[in-house]
C-alpha positions in Angstrom: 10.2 93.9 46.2 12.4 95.3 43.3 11.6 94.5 39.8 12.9 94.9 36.2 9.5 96.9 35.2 8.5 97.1 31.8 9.8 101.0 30.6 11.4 102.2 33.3 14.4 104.4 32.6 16.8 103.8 34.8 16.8 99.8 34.1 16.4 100.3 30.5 19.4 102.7 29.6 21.3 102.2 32.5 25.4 101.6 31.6 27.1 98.5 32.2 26.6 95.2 31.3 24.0 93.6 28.6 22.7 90.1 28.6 22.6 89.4 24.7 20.0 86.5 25.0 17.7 84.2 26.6 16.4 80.5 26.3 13.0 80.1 25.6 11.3 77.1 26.8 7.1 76.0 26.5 6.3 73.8 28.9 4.4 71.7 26.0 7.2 70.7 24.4 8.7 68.6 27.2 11.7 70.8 27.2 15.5 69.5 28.7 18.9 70.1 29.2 20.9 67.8 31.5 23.9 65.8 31.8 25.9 63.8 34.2 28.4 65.5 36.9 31.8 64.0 38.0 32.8 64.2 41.8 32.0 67.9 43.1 33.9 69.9 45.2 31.3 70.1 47.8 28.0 68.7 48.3 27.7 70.9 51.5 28.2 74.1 49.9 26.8 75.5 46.2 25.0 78.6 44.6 22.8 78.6 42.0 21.5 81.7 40.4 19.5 82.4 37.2 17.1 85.2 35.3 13.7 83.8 35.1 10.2 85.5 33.0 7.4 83.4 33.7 4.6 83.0 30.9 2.0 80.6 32.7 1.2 79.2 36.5 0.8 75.7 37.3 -1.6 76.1 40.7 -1.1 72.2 41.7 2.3 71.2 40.8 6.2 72.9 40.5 8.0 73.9 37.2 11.5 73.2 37.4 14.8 75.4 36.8 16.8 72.7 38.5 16.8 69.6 39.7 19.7 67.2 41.3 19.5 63.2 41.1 21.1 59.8 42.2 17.9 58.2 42.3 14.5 58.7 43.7 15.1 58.8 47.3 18.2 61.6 46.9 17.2 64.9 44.8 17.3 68.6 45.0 15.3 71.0 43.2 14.6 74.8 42.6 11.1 75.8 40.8 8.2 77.6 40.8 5.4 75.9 42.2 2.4 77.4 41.5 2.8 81.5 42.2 5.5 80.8 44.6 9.2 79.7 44.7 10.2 76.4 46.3 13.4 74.6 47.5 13.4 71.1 47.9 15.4 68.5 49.0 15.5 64.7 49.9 17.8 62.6 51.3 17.5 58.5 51.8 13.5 59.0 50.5 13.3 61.6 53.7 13.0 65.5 53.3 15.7 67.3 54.8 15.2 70.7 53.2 11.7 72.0 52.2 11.9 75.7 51.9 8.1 77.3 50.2 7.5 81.6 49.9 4.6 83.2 51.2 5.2 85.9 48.8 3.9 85.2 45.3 5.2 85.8 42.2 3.0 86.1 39.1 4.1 88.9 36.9 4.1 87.9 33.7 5.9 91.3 32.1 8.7 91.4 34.9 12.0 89.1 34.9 12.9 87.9 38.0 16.9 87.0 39.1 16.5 83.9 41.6 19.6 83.1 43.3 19.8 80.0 45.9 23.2 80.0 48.0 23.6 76.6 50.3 26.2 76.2 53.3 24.6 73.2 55.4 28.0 73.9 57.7 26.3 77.3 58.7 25.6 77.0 62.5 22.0 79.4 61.9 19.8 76.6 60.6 18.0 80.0 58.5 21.9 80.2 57.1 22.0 77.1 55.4 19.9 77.8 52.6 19.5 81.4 51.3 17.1 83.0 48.4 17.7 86.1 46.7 15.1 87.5 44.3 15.9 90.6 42.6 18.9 91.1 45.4 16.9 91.2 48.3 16.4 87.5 50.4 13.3 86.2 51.4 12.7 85.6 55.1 9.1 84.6 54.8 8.3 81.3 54.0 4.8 79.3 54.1 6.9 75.9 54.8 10.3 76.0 56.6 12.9 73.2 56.8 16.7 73.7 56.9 19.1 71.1 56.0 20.8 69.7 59.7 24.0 71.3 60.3 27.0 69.1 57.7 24.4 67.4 56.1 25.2 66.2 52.8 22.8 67.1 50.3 21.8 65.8 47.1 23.6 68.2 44.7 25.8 66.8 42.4 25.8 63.6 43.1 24.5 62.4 39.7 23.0 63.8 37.0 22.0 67.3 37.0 19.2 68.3 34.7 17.5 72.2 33.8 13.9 72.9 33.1 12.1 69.3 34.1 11.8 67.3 36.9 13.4 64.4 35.8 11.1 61.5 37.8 8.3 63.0 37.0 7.3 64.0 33.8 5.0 67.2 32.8 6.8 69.7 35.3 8.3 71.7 33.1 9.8 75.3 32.8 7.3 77.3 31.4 9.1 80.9 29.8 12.5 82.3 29.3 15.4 81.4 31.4 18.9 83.5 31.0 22.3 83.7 33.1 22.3 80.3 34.5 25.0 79.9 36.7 25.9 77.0 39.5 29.2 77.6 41.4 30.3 74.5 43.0 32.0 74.5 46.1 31.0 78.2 47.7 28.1 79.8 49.2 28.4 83.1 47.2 26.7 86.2 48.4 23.8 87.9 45.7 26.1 90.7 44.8 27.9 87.8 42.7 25.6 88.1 40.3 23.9 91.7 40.1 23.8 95.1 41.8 21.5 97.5 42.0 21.3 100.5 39.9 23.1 103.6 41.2 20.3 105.7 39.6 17.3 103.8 40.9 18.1 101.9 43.6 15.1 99.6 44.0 16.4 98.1 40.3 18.4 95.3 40.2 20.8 94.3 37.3 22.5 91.9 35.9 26.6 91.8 36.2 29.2 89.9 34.6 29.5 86.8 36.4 32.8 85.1 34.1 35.4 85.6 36.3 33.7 84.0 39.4 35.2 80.2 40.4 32.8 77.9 39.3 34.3 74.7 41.2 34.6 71.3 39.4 31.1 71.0 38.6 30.2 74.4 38.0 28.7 75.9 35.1 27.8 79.5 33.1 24.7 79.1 30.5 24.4 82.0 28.3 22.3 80.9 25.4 24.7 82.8 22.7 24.8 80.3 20.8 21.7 79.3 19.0 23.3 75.8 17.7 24.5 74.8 21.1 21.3 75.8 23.4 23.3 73.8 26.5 26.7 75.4 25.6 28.6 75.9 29.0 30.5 79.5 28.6 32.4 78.6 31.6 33.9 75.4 29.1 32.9 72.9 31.3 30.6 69.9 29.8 28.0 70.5 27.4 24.2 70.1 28.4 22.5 68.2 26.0 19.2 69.9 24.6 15.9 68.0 24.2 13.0 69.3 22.4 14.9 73.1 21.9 16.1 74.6 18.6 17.8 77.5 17.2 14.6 79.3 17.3 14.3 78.8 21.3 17.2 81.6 21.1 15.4 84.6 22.6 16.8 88.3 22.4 14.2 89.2 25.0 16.2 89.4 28.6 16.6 91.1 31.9 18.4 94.1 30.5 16.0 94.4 27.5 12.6 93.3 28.3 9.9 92.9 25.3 6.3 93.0 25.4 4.2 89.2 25.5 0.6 88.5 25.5 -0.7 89.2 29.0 -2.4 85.2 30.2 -3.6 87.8 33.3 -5.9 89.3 30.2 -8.6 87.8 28.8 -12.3 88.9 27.3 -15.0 86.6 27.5 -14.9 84.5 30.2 -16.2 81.7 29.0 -13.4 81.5 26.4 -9.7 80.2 27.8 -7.7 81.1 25.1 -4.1 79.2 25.8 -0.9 81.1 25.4 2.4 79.4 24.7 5.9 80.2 23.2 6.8 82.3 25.2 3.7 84.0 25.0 3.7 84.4 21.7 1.5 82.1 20.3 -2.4 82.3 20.9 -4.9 79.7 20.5 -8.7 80.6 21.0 -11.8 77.8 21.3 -15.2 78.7 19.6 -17.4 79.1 22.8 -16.9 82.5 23.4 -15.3 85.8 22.5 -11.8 86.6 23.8 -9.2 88.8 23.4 -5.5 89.1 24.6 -3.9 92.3 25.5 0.2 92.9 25.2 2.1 93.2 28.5 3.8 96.7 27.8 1.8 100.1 26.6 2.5 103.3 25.2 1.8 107.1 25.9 3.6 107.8 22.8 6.2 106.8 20.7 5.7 104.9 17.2 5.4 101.2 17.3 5.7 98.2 15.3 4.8 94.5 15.8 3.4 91.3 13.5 0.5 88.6 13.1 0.8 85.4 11.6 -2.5 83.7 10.7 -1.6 79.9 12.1 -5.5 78.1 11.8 -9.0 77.8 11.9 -12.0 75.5 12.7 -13.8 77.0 9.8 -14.2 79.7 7.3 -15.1 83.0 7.8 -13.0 85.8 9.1 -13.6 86.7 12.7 -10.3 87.5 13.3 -8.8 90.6 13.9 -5.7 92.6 15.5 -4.8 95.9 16.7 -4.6 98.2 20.1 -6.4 98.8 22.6 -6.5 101.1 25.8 -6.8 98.8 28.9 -9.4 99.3 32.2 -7.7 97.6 34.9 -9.5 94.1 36.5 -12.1 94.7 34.3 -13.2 91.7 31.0 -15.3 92.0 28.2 -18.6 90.6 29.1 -19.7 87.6 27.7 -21.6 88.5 24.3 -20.1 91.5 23.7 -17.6 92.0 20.5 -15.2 94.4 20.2 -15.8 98.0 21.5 -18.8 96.7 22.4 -19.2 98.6 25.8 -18.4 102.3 26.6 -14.9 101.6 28.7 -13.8 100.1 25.1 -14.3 103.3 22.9 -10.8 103.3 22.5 -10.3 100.1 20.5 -9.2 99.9 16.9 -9.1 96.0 15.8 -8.8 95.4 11.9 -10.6 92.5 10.5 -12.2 91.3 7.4 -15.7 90.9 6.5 -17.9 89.6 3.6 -17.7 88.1 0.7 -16.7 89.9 -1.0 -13.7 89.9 1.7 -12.9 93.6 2.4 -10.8 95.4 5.4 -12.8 96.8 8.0 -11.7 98.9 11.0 -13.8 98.2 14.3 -14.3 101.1 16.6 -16.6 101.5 19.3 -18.8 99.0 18.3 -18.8 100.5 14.9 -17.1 99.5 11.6 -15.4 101.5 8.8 -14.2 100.6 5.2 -10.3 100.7 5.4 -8.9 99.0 2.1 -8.7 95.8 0.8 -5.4 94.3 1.7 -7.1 91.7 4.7 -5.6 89.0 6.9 -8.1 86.3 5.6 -5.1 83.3 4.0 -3.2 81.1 6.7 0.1 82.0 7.0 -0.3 85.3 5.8 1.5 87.9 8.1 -0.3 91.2 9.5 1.3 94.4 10.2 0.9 97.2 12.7 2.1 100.1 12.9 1.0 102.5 15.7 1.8 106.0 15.8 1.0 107.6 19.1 3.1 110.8 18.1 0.5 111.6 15.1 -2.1 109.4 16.4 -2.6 107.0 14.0 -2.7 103.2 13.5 -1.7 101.6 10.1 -2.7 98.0 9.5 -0.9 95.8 6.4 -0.3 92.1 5.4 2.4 90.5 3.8 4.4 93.3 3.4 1.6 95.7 1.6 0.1 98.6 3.9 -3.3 98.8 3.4 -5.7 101.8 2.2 -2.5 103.6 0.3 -1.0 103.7 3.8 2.9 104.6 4.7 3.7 104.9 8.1 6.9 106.2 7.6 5.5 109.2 5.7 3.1 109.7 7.9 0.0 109.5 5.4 -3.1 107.9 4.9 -3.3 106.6 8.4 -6.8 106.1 10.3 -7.0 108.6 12.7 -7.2 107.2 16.7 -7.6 109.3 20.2 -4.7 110.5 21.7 -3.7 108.4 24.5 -3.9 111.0 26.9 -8.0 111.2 26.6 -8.0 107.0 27.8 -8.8 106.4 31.0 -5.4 105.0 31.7 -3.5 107.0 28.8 -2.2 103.9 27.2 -2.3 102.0 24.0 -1.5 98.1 24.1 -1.4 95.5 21.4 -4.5 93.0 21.3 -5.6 90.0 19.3 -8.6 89.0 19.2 -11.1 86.0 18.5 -15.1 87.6 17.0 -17.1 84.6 17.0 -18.7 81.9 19.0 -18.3 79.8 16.1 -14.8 79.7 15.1 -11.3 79.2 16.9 -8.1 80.7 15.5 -4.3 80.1 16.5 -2.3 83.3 15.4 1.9 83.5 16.3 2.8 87.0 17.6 5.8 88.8 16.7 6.7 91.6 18.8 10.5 91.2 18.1 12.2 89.4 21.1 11.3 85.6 20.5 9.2 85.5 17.1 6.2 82.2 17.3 7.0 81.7 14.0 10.1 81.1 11.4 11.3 84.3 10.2 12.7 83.9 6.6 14.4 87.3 6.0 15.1 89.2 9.4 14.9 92.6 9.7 15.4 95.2 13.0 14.1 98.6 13.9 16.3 101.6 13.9 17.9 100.9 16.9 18.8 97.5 15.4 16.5 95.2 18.0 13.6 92.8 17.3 14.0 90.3 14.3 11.1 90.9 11.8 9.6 89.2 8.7 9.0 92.6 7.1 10.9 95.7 7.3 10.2 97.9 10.2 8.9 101.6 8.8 11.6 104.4 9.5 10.6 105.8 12.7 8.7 102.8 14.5 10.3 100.8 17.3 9.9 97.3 18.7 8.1 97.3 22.2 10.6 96.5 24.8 12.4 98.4 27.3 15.3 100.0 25.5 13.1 101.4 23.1 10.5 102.6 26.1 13.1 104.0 27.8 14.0 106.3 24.5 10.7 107.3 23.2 7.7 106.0 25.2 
């Protein structure tokens, strides 16, 4: 199935259109848009399409990109539920359309583009409902049930509402969402919306969808505006936003894809560390070690991204940060720290020990003295920059690079193994939780949707990420454009 993978060329620096931003929703905050539709122009024949990145799987129940209302017994949705995509609709308390994949979906590093396109007139029952993900439509379905040919469904008939399911509470969008469009009144075909890339062909990319015909009830979200989350660009009515703010507004999107904490990653087993914002935000418990790797790696390149201590259970400093080279399907064992075992020799997490607090570096199971200027205050911010040109790693906090270091120079770095010598030949960022004893909650900032307020703002070189300190000359945020360039 085609994919927007993380780095790869051809999606990455490919010409043509760019999706400026995204909407990013955690399914903890109860998030909504909605309002109430006037008389469509058909409830026989509609398209909905939309850019989805998942950041968490709910195995019993669906999360919601739309749902359709005029009470209980008449609804429509489209969500995820669990690792697959459903369709759903009722009529008079009865279900007329019931469409479930057998392929999964569950790639937390990937957008996908989802497009549903509805003609109950169709005389193919297989007609009537169509799904499109990433340009290609699924014929494979695990439950199968077409809408009766003129049927009437339950799509606009009410009140139309994004990222919930309105009647029953807790099913909510969990990730980013981008390029929502519905288009009242047609059954449009995929190539509406994207087109796959002349250069790579199994890539599929967004297009400009402004000059399609939305019909009466139609409408084009496109998140630009950070003050108006539910802003219809088509200039239609207005969604009204519940639980989302200004810094929902995501610069991560399908044509410029930035890394995440990986929920597919985890250490000790023992220890669920829960992922939200996007991703971004990481909260550990104290029975167990864990660690969370980064969804995108590096070969090479110079990179830059941020840690914000959030809280703690207790004192002490078992926290630490870095990169990390990755063994596919394979955990940290419970018991065993950092670097601990031999398929972890390429680790480098910084961390503070004592008292007297002092940096440390751990390194295969090992620790070395690297400077005084530790992550050991909540709400401080750490630093790292890692250069896989030169092979070094620089670790900082609030602004100050620690053990004399400057990255942009080039000096006073602590020396790491080129990535080629890994097992896998890549780098990735980690956090990382060193004690049974104590839980941490850190907000991650790899550029595209910080976890926490950023109070000044700064870019890398090629102007993208938004950063609380400035980026060193030379260093890039981890996403796709910049992989494409120099990873």
């Amino acid at each position: 199935m085609p994919l927007i993978l993380p780095g790869n060329v051809a999606s990455a620096t490919a010409a043509g259109y760019e999706v400026a931003n995204s909407l990013r929703v955690n399914d903890d905050d109860s998030p909504r848009l909605y309002k109430s539709n006037g008389t469509p122009t058909s409830r026989r024949k509609f398209t909905f399409s939309c850019w989805v990145k998942r950041s968490s799987l709910d195995e019993e129940s669906d999360m919601h990109m739309i749902f359709d209302i005029n009470g209980n017994d008449n609804r429509f949705y489209i969500g995820f539920f669990g690792d697959k995509i459903r369709i759903n609709g009722n009529n008079n308390g009865v279900t007329t359309n019931d469409l479930k994949t057998n392929r999964i979906f569950k790639d937390f590093s990937a957008w996908y583009h989802i497009c549903v396109a509805v003609d109950t007139e169709q005389g193919t029952a297989a007609n009537r409902v169509k799904l499109y993900v990433n340009g290609t439509q699924e014929t494979s379905f695990t439950t199968e049930t077409y809408y009766d040919e003129d049927e009437d469904t339950a799509v606009d008939e009410s009140d139309v509402e994004l990222l919930e399911y309105k009647d029953n509470p807790g099913h909510y969008l969990d990730g980013y969402l981008a390029e929502v469009v519905y288009i009242d009144g047609s059954q449009e075909a995929v190539t509406s919306f994207g087109e796959f890339d002349s250069n790579s062909p199994t890539i599929w990319k967004p297009i400009d969808v402004s000059g399609l015909t939305f019909g009466t009830n139609g409408f084009y979200l496109d998140f630009e505006d950070s003050d108006n989350l539910g802003n219809d660009a088509n200039g239609g009515t207005d969604f009204t936003g519940v639980n989302l703010d200004a810094t929902d507004s995501a610069t991560d999107t399908p044509t410029n894809n930035f890394c995440t904490l990986n929920p597919l990653s985890r250490g000790d087993l023992s220890n669920n560390a829960v992922l939200s914002q996007g991703n971004n935000y990481y909260s550990s418990d104290k029975y167990g070690y864990n660690h969370r790797y980064g969804t995108m790696g590096a070969s090479n390149g110079k990179w830059y991204w941020e840690m914000k201590y959030i809280s703690h259970n207790m004192h002490g400093n078992s926290n630490s940060f870095g990169m990390a080279q990755v063994i596919s399907g394979q955990h940290m064992p419970q018991g065993v720290q950092w670097g601990g075992q031999v398929q972890y020799e390429y680790s480098y997490a910084y961390y503070s020990i004592g008292p007297p607090a002092v940096g440390e570096i751990w390194e295969n199971n090992s620790g070395t003295l690297y400077g005084a200027t530790i992550l050991t205050a909540l709400n401080q911010i750490g630093m790292v920059a890692m250069d896989l040109d030169n092979n070094r790693v620089y670790f900082g906090v609030d602004g100050i690079w620690t053990a004399s270091g400057d990255p942009a120079a080039g000096s006073n770095g602590y020396t790491i193994v080129d990535a080629s010598i890994t097992p896998e030949g890549f780098y990735f960022p980690v956090v990382h939780d060193r004690s049974v004893n104590r839980s941490y909650d850190y907000a991650i900032n790899f550029g595209g949707c910080p976890a926490f307020t950023i109070s000044s703002g700064n870019a890398d070189g090629n102007d993208y990420g938004n950063f609380e300190y400035a980026v060193p000359s030379g260093f890039y945020a981890l996403c796709t454009k910049n992989l494409a360039e120099f990873g």
